[in-house]
MIMAR-908566 format. One record per atom (N, C-alpha, C): x, y, z; residue number from 0. Coordinates in steps of 0.001 Angstrom, whole numbers. Each point is the difference from the previous one (the first is absolute). Last residue first. Layout:
! residues N
+---------+---------+---------+-----+
|    east |   north |      up | num |
+---------+---------+---------+-----+
|       X |       Y |       Z | NUM |
...
+---------+---------+---------+-----+
! end
This chain:
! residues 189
+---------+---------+---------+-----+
|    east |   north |      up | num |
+---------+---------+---------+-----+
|   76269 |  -95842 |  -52161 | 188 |
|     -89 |    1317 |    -324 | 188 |
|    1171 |     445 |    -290 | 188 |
|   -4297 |   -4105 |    -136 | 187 |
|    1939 |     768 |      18 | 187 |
|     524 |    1048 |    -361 | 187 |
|   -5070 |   -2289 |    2247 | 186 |
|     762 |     807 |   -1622 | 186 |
|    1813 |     104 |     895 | 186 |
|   -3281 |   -3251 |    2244 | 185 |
|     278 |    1170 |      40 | 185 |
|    1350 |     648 |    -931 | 185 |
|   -5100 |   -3244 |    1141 | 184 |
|    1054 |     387 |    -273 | 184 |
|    1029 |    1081 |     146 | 184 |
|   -4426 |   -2262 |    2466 | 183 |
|      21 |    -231 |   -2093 | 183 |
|    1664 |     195 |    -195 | 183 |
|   -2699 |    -354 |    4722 | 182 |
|    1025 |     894 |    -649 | 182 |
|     313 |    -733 |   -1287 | 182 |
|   -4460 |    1001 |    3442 | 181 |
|     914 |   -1392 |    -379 | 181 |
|     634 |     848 |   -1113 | 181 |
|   -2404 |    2825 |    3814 | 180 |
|     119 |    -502 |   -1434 | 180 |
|     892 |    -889 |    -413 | 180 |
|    -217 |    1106 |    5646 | 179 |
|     192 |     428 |   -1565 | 179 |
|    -709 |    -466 |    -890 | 179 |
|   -2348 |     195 |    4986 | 178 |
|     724 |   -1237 |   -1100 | 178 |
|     584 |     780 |   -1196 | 178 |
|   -1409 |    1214 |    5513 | 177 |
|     -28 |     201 |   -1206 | 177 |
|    1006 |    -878 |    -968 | 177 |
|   -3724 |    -685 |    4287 | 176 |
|    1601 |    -143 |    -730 | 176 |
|     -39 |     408 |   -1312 | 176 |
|   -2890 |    1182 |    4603 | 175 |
|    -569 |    -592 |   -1339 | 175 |
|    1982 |     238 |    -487 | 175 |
|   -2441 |   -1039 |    5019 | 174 |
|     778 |    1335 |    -681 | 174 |
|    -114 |   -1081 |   -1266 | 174 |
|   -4183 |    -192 |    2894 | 173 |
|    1200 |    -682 |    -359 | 173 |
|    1143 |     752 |    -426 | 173 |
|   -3326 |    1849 |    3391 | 172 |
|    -173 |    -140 |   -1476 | 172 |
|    1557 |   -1033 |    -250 | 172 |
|   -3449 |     384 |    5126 | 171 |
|    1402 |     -68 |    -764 | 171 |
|     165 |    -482 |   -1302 | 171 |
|   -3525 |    1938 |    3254 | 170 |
|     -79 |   -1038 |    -769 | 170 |
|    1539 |     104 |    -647 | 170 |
|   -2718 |    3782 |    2912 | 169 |
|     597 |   -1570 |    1137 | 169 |
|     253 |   -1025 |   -1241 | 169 |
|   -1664 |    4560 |    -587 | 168 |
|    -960 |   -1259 |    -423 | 168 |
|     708 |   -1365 |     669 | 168 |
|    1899 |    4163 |    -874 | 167 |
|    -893 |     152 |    1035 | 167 |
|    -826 |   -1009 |      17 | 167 |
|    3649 |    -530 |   -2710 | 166 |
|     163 |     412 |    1384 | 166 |
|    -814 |    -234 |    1160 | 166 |
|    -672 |    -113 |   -4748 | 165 |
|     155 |    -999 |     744 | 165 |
|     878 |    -180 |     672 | 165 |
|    -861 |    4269 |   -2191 | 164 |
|   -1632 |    -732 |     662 | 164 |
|     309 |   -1557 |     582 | 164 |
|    4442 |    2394 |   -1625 | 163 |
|   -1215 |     801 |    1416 | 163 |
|   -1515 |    -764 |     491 | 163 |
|    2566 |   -1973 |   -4047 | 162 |
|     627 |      51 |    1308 | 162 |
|    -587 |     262 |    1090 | 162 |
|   -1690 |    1801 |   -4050 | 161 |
|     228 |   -2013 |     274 | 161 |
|    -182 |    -366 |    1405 | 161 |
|    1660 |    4306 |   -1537 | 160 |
|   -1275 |    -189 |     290 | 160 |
|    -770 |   -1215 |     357 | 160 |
|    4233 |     327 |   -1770 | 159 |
|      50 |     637 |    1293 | 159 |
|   -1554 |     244 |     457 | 159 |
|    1168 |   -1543 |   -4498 | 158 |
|     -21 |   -1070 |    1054 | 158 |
|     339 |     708 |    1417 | 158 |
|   -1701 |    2575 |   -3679 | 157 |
|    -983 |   -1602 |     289 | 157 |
|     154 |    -120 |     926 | 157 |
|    3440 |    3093 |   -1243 | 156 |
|   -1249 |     527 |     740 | 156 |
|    -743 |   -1404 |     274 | 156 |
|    3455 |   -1306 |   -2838 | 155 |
|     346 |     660 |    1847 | 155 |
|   -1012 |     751 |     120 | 155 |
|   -1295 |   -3316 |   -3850 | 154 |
|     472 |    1152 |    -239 | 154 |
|     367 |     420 |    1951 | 154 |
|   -1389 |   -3842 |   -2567 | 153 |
|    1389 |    -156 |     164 | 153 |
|     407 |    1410 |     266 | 153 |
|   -4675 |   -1302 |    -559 | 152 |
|     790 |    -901 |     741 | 152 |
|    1146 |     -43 |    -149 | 152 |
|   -1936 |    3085 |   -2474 | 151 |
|    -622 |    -158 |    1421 | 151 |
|     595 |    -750 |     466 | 151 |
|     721 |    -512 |   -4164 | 150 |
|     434 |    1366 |     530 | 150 |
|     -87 |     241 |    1504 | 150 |
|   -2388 |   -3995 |   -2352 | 149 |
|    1700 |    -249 |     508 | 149 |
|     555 |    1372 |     642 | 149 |
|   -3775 |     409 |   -2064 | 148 |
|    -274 |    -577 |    1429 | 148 |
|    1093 |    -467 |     235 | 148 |
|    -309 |    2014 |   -3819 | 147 |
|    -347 |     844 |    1164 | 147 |
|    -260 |    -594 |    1125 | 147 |
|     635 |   -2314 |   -3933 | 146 |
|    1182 |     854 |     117 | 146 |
|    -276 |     670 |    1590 | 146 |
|   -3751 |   -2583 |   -1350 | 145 |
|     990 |    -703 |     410 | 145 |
|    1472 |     481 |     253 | 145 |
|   -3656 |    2090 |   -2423 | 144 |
|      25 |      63 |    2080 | 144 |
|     749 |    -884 |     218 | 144 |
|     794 |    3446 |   -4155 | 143 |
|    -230 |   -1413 |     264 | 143 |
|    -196 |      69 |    1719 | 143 |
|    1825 |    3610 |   -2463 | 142 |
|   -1601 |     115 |     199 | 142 |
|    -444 |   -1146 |     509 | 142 |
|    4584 |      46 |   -1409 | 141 |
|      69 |     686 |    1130 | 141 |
|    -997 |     361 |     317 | 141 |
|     131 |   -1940 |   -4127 | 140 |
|     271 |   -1617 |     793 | 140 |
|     148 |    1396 |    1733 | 140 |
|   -1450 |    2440 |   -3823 | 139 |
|   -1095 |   -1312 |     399 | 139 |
|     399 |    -965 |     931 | 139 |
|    3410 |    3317 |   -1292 | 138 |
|    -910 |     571 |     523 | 138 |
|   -1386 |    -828 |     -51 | 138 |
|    3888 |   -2242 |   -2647 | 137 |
|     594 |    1118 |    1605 | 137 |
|    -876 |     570 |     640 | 137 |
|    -371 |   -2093 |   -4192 | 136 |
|    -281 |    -399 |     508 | 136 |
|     267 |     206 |    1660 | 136 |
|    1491 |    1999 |   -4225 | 135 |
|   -1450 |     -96 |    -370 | 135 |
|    -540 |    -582 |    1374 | 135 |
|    4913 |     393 |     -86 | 134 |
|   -1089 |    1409 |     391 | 134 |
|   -1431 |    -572 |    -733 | 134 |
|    2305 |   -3964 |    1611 | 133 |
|     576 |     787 |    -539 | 133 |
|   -1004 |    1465 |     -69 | 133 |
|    1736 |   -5257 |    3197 | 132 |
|   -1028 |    1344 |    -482 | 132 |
|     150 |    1035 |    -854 | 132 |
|     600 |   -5103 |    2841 | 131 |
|     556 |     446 |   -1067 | 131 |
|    -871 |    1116 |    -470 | 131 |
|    -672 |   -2115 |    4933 | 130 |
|      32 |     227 |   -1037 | 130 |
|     474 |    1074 |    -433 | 130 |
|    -292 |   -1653 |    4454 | 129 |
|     911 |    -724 |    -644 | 129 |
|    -517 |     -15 |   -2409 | 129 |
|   -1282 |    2178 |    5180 | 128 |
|   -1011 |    -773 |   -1110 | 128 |
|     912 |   -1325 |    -600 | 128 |
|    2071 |    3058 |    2370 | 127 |
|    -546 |    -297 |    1167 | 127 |
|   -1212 |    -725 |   -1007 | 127 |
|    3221 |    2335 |   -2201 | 126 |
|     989 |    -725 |    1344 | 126 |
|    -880 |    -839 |     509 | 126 |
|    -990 |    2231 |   -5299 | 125 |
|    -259 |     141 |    1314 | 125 |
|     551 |   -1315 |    1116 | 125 |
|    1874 |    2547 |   -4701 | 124 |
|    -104 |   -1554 |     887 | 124 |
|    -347 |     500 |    1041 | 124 |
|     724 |    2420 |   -5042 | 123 |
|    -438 |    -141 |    1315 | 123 |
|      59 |   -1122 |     358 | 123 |
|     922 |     686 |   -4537 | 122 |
|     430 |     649 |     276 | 122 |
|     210 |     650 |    1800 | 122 |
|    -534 |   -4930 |   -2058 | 121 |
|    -787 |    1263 |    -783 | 121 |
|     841 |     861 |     990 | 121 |
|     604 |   -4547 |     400 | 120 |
|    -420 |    -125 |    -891 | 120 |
|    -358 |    1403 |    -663 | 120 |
|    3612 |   -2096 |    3340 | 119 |
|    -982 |     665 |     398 | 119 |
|    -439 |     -24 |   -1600 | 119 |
|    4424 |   -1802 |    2887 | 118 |
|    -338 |     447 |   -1232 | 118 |
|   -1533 |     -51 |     120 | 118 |
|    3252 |    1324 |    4402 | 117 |
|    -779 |   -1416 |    -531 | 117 |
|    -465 |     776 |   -1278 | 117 |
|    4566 |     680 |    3553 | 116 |
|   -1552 |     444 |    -923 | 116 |
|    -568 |   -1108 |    -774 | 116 |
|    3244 |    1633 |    4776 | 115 |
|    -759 |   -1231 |   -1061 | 115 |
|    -790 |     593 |    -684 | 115 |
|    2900 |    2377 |    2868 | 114 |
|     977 |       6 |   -1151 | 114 |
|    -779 |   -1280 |   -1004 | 114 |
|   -1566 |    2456 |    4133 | 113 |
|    1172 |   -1080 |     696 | 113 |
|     393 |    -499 |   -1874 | 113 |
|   -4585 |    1739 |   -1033 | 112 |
|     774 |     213 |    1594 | 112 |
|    1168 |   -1095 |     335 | 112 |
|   -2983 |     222 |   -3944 | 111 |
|   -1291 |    -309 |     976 | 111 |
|    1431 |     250 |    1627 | 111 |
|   -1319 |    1224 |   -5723 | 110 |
|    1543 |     538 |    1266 | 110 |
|    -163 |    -589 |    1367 | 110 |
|   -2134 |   -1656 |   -4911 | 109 |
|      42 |     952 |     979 | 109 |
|    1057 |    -265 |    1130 | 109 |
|    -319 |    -253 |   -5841 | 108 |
|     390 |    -703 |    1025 | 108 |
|    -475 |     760 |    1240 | 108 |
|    -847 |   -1159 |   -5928 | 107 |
|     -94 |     699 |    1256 | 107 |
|     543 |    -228 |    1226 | 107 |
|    1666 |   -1433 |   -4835 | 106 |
|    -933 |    -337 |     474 | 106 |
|     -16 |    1130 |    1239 | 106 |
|    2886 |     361 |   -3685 | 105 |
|    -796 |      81 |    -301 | 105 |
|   -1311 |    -438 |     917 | 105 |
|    4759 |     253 |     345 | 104 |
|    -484 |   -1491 |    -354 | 104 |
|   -1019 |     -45 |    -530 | 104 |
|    1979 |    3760 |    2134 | 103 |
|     712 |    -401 |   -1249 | 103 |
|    -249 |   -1131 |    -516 | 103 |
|   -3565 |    1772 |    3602 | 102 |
|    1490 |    -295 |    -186 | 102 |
|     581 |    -223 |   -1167 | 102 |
|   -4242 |    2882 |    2863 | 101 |
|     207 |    -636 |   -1563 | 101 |
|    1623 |    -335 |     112 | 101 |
|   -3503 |    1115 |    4177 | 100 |
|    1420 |     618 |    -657 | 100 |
|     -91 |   -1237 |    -688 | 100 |
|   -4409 |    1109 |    3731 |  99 |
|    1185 |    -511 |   -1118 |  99 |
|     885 |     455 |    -868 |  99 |
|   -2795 |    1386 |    4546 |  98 |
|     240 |     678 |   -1142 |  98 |
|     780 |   -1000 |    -627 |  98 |
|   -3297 |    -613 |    4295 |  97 |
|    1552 |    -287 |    -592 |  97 |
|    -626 |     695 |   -1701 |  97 |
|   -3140 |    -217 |    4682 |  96 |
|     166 |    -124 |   -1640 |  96 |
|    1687 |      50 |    -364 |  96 |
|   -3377 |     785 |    4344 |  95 |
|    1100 |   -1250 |    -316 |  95 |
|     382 |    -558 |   -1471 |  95 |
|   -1731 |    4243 |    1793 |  94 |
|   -1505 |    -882 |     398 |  94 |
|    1244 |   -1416 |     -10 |  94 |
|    1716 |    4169 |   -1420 |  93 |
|    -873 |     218 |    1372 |  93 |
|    -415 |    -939 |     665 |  93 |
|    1318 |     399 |   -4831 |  92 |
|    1073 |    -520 |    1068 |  92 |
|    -464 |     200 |    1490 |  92 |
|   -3800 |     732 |   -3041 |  91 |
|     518 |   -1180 |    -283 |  91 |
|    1422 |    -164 |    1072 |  91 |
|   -1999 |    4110 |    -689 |  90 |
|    -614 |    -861 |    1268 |  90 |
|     564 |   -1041 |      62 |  90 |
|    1853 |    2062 |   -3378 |  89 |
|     -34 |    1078 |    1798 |  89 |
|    -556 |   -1144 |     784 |  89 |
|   -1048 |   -1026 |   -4702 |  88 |
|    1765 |    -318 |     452 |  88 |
|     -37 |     545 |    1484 |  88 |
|   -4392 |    1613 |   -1882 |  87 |
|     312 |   -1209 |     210 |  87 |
|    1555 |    -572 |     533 |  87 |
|    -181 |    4653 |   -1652 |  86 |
|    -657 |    -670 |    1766 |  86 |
|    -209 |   -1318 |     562 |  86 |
|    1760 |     971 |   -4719 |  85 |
|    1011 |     365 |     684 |  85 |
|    -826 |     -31 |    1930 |  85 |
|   -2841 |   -1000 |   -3899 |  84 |
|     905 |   -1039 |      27 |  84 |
|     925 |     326 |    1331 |  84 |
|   -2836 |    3382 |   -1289 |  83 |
|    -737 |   -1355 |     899 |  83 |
|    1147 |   -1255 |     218 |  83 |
|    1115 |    3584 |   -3060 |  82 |
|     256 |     453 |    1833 |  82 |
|    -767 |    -763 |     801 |  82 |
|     500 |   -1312 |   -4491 |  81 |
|    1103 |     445 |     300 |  81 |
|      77 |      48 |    1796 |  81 |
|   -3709 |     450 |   -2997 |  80 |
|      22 |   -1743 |     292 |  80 |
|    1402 |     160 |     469 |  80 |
|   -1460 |    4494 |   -1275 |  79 |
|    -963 |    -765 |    1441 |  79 |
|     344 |   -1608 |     317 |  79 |
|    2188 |    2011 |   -3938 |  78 |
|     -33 |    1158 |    1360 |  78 |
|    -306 |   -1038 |    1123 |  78 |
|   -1312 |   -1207 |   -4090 |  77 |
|    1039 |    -932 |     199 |  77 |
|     792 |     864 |    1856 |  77 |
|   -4166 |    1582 |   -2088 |  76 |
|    -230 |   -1389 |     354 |  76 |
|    1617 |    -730 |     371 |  76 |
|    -122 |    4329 |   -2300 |  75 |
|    -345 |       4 |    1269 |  75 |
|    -200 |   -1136 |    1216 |  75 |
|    1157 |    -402 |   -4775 |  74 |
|    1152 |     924 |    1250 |  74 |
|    -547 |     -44 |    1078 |  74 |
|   -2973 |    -831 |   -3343 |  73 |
|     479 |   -1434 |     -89 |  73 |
|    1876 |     173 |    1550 |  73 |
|   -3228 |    3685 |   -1628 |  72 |
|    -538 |    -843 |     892 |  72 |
|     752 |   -1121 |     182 |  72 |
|    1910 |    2696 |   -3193 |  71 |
|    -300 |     783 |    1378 |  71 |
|    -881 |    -995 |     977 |  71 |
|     449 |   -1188 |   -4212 |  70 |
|    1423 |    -230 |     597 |  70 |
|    -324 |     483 |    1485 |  70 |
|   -3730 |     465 |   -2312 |  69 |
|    -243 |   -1334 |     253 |  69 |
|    1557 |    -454 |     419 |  69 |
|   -1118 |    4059 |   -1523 |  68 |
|    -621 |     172 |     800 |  68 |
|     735 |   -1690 |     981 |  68 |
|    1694 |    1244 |   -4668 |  67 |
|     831 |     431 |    1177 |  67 |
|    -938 |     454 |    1483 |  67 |
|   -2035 |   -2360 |   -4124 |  66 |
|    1195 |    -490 |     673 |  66 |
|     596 |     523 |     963 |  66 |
|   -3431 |    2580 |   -1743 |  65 |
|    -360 |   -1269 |     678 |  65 |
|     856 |    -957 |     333 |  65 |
|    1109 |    4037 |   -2637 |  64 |
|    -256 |     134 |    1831 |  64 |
|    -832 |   -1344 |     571 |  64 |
|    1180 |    -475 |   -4392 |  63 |
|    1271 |      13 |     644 |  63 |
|    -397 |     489 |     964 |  63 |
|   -3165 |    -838 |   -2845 |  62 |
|     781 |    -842 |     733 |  62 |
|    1045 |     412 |     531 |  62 |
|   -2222 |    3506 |   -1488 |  61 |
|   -1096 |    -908 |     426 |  61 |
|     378 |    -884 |     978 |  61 |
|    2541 |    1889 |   -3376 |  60 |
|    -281 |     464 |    1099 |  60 |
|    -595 |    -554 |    1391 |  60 |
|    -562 |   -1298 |   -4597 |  59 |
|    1793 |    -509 |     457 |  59 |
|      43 |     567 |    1470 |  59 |
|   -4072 |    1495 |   -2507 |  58 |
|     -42 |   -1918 |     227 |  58 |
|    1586 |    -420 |     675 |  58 |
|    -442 |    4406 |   -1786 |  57 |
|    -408 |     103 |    1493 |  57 |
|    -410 |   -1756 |     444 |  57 |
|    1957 |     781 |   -4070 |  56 |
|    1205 |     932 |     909 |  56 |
|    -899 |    -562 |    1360 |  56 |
|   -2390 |    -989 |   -4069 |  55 |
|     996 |   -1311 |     588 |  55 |
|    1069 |     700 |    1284 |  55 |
|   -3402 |    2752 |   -2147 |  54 |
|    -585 |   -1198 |    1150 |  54 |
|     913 |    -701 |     357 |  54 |
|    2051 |    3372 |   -2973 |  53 |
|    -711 |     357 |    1161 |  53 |
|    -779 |    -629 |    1263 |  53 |
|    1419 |   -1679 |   -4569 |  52 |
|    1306 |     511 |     991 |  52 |
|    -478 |     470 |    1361 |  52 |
|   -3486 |    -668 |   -3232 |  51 |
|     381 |   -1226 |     333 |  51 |
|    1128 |     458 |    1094 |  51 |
|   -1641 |    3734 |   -2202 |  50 |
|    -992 |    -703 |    1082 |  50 |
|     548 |   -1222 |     666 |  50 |
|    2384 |    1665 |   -3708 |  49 |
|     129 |     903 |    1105 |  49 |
|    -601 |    -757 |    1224 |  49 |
|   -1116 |   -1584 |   -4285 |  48 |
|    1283 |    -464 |     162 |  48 |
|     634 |     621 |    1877 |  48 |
|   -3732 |    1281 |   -2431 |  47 |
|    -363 |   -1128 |     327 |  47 |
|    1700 |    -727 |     709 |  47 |
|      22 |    3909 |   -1816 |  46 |
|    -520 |     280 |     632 |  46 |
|    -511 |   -1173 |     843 |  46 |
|    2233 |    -397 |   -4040 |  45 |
|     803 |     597 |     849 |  45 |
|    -755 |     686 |    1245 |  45 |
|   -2104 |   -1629 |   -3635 |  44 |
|     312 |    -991 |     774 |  44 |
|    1239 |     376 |     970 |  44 |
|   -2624 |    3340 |   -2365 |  43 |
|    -772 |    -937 |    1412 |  43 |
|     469 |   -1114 |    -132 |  43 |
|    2036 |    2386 |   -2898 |  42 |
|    -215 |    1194 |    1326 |  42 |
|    -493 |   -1297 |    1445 |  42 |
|     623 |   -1273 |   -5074 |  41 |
|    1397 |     122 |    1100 |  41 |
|    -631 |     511 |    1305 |  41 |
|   -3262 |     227 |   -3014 |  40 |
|      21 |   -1766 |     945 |  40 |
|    1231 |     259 |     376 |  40 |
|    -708 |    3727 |   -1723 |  39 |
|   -1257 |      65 |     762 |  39 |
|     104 |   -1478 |     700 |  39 |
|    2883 |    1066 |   -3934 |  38 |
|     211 |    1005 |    1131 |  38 |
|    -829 |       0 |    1329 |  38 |
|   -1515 |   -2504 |   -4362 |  37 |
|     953 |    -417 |     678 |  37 |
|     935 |    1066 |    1514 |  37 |
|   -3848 |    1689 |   -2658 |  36 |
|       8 |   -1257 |     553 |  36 |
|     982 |   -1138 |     719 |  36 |
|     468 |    4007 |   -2444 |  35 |
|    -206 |     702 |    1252 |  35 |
|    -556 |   -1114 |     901 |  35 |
|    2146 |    -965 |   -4406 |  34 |
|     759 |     320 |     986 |  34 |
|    -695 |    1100 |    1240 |  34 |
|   -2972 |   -1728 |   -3566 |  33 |
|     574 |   -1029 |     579 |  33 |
|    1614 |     793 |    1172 |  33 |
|   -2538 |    3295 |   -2165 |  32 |
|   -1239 |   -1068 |     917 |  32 |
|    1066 |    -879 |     229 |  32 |
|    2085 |    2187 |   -2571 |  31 |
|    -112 |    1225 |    1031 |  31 |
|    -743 |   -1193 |     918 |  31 |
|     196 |   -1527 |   -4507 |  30 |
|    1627 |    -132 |     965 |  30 |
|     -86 |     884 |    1211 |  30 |
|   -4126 |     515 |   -2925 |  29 |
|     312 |   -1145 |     458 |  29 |
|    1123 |    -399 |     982 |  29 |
|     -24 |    4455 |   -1981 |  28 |
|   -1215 |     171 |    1371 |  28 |
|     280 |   -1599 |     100 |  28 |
|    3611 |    2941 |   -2643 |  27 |
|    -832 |   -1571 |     265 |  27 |
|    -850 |    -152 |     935 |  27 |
|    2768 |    3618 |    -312 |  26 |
|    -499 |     306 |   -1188 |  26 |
|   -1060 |   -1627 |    -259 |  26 |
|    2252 |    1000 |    4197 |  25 |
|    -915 |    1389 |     -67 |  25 |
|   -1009 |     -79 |   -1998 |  25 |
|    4211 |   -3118 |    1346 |  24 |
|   -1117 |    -502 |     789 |  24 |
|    -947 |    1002 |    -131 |  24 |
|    3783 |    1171 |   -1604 |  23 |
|    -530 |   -1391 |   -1120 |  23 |
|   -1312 |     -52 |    1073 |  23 |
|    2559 |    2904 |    2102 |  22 |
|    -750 |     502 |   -1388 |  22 |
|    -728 |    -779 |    -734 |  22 |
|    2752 |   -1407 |    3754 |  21 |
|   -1110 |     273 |     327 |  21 |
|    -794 |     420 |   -1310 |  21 |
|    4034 |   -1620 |    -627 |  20 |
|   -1057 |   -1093 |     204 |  20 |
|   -1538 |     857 |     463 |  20 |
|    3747 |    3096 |   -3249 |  19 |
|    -352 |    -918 |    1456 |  19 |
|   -1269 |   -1138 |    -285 |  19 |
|    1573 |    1043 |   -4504 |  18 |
|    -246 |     576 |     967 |  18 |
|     413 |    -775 |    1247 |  18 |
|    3025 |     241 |   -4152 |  17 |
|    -856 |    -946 |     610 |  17 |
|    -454 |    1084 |    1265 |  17 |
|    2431 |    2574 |   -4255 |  16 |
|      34 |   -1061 |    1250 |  16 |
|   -1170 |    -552 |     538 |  16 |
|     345 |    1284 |   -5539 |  15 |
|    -158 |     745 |    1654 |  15 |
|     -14 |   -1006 |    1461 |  15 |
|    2250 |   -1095 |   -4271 |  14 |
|   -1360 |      32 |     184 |  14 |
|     195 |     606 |    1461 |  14 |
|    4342 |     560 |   -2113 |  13 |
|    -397 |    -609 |     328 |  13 |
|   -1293 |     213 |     355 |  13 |
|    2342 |    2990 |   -3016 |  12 |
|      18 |    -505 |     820 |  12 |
|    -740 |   -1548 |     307 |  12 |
|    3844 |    1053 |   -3168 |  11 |
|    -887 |     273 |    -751 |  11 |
|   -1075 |    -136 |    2043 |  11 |
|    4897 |    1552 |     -20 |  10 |
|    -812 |   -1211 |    -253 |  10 |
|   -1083 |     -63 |      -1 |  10 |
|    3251 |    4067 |    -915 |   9 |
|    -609 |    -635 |    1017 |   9 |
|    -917 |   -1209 |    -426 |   9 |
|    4525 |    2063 |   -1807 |   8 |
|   -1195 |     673 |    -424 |   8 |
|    -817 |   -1128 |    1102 |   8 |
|    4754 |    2052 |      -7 |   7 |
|    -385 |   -1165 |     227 |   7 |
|   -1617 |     452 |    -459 |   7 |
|    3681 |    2856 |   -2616 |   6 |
|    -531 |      11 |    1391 |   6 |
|    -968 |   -1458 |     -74 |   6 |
|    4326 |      91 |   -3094 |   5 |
|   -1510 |     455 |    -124 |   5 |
|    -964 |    -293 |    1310 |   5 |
|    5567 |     373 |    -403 |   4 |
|    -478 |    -845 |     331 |   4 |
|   -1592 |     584 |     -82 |   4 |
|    3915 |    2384 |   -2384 |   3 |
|    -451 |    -330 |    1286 |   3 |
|    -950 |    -789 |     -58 |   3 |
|    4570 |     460 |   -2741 |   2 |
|   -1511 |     278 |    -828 |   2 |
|    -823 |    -250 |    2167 |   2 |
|    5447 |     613 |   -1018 |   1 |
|    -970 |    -577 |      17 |   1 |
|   -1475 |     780 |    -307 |   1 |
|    3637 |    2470 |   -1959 |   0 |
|    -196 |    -859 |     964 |   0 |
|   -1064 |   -1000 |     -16 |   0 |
+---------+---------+---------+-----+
! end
């Protein structure tokens, strides 16, 4: 028969395997110094690195409750300019104020009664001043003494009081005529 195949005889070996890095490093005191040197600036710039994240986290912080202080106040302020506004309007129709309505025309119009409206410049029209008024200007022009003295003089307590003292006073008050608002126009509806 065949003749058998002469056992594989093993390859002459290879130089003894390559040490570990660490070993190399234990047998090189130089390569030991420089990679404990370098290991030492990773450390602390990753530490330096840390610190930074850390100030910049609470620097972000920082701002952001200061923004969301300054929403909160900036709310609050709008709160309060809201419900001053909304007492102002109270008194305002109280006092002879008309509420204006925005027409498809884009311009303002008030409702001045019996179906006449007159186009108006801002969002208010005081009746008895005869001014164009909007909320910035709604609560200075109803502080006004000239507002307030028309109030008075057109207001039914005044004039029953009026009345009464020139009664007793033997002097007869003129009766006073009331005059509409001159009529601008009237939207089609």
């Amino acid at each position: 028969g065949a003749a058998a195949a002469p056992a594989a005889t093993p390859a002459p070996s290879a130089p003894a395997a390559a040490t570990s890095w660490e070993e190399h490093l234990a047998k090189d005191p130089e390569a030991a110094r420089i990679e404990q040197e370098k290991l030492e600036a990773r450390q602390k710039k990753a530490e330096s690195a840390q610190r930074a994240q850390v100030l910049a986290n609470q620097k972000r912080e920082y701002w952001e409750k200061e923004h969301q202080k300054e929403v909160r106040k900036k709310a609050t302020e709008d709160h309060k300019w809201e419900k001053e506004l909304a007492k102002s309007k109270a008194q305002a129709l109280k006092e002879g104020v008309l509420l204006a309505e925005e027409h498809i025309d884009g311009l303002w119009y008030v409702d001045l009664g019996k179906g006449t409206w007159k186009e108006v410049q801002g969002e208010f029209f005081c009746t008895l001043c005869e001014k164009h008024l909007n909320t910035h200007t709604l609560q200075a022009h109803l502080d006004s003494e000239a507002h307030k003295k028309k109030v008075a003089w057109n207001s039914p307590a005044s004039a029953s009081t009026a009345a009464s003292s020139a009664a007793s006073a033997a002097t007869p008050t003129p009766a006073r005529a009331t005059v509409a608002p001159p009529v601008v126009c009237r939207p089609a509806e």
